[in-house]
C-alpha positions as CSV (number, residue, x, y, z in Angstrom):
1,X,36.0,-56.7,-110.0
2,X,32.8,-57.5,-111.9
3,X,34.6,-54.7,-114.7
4,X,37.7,-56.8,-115.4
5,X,36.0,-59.9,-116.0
6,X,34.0,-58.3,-118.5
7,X,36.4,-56.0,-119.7
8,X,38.0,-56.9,-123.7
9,X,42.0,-57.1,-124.2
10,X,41.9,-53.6,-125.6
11,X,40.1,-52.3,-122.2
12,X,42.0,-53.7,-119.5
13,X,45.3,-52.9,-122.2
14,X,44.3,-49.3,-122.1
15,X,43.5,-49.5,-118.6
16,X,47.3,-50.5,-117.8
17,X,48.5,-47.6,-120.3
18,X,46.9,-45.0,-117.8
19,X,48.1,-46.7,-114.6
20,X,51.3,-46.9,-115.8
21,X,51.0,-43.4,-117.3
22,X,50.1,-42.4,-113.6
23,X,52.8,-44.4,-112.0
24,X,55.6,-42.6,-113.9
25,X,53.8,-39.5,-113.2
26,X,53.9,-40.6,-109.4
27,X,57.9,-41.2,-109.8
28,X,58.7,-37.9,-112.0
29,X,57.0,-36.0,-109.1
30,X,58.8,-37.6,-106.0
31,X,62.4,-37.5,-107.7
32,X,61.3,-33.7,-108.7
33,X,60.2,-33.1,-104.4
34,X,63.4,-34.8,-103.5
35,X,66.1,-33.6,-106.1
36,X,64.5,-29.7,-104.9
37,X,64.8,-30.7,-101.1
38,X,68.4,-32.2,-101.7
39,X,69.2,-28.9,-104.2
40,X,68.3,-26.7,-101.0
41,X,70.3,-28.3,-98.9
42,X,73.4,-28.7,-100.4
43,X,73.3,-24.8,-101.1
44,X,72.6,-24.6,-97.2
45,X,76.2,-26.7,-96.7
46,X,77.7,-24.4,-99.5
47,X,76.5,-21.1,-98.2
48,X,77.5,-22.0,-94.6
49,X,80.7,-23.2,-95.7
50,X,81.2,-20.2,-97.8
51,X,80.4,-18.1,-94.5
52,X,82.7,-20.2,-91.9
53,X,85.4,-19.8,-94.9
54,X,84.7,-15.7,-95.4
55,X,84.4,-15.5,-91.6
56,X,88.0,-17.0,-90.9
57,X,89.4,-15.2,-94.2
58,X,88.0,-11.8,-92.1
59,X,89.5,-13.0,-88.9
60,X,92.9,-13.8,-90.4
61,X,92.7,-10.7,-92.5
62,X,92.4,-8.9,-89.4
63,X,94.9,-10.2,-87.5
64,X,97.3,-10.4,-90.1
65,X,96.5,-6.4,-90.6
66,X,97.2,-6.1,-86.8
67,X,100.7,-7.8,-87.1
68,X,101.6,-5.7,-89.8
69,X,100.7,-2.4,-88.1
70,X,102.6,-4.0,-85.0
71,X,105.5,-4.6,-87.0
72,X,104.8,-0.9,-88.8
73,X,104.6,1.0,-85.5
């Protein structure tokens, strides 16, 4: 710590410039990581509700075809 103490205003000033510089650089990349990990998810949720949903719509679509051919024949 024998650099601080001899460090002028303008040093240690510029010094805290480039650790807050790498700080926010720190932040930007973890809400970047997280708002990706969160993105994929939520299209996991969507896509597998979106499946269930198509799945059911099939189902019903099928049956409901089946009563209509049992009511036809």
């Amino acid at each position: 710590m024998d650099l601080m103490q001899n460090a002028t205003d303008d040093q240690i000033a510029l010094l805290g410039c480039f650790v807050a510089l790498a700080a926010s650089t720190a932040l930007m990349y973890v809400s970047v990581f997280l708002s990706r990990s969160h993105r994929k998810s939520q299209l996991r949720e969507t896509m597998n509700r979106t499946l269930s949903l198509s799945a059911r719509g099939e189902q019903s679509t099928a049956s409901a075809a089946k009563g209509s051919q049992r009511k036809v024949a």
